[in-house]
Structure formats: structure tokens, C-alpha cells
C-alpha positions, 0 to 999 in steps of 0.5 A: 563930802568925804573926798572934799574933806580929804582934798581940803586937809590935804590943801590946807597941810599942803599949800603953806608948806608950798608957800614956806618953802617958796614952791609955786607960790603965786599957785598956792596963794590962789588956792589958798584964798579961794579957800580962805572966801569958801571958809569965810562965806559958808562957815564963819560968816563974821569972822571977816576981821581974821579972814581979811587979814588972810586974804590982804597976805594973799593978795601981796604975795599974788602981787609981788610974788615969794622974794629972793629967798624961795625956790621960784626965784632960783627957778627962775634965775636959771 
């Protein structure tokens, strides 16, 4: 439990940061929804409202992607 404790401060300071800066966006929003479904299933079962919300966020930027102004796409013009 200490070690899952440390991964998961770690994920939840880490993947944000990803996804202002536009790093791996697609990867971070995969990780962080996998953790928002955890949280949301084994901690705070009723808050689906706060969670869903989350969750829709997620999926468009799995969908779409992070947009013109992210590392990703200057990565990927080159």
C-alpha cells in the first residue's frame, strides 16, 4: 500500500502537468481516466456527477488529441 500510495501521488502531480504542457497527451488522459474509474469505484461511489465530468474531458482529448498549442503537435510537424 505505501508504494501504491507514492505511484498515485506521483500520477496525480505528474499526468496534469503532462497534459498542460501537451507531452503525451493521449498517454496521460488514458492514465488519468483509468484513475478517475478506480477512484470512482472504490472510493466515492456517488460522486459520479464530479467523476463523469472528468471522465467526458478525458475521452475528447483521447478523441481529439491536445490541439495546435502542445508539444505533441510540434513533435509531430517534424
Amino acid at each position: 500500500p505505501v508504494i501504491a500510495a507514492h505511484l498515485a501521488a506521483l500520477a496525480e502531480h505528474l499526468f496534469p502537468v503532462m497534459l498542460l504542457i501537451g507531452i503525451a497527451t493521449r498517454f496521460a488522459a488514458v492514465a488519468l481516466l483509468i484513475m478517475t474509474l478506480v477512484i470512482q469505484i472504490f472510493v466515492y461511489p456517488s460522486a459520479y456527477v464530479v467523476h463523469g465530468t472528468w471522465a467526458t474531458i478525458l475521452l475528447v482529448l483521447i478523441k481529439w488529441g491536445p490541439g495546435v498549442f502542445s508539444v505533441d503537435h510540434l513533435i509531430s510537424r517534424r
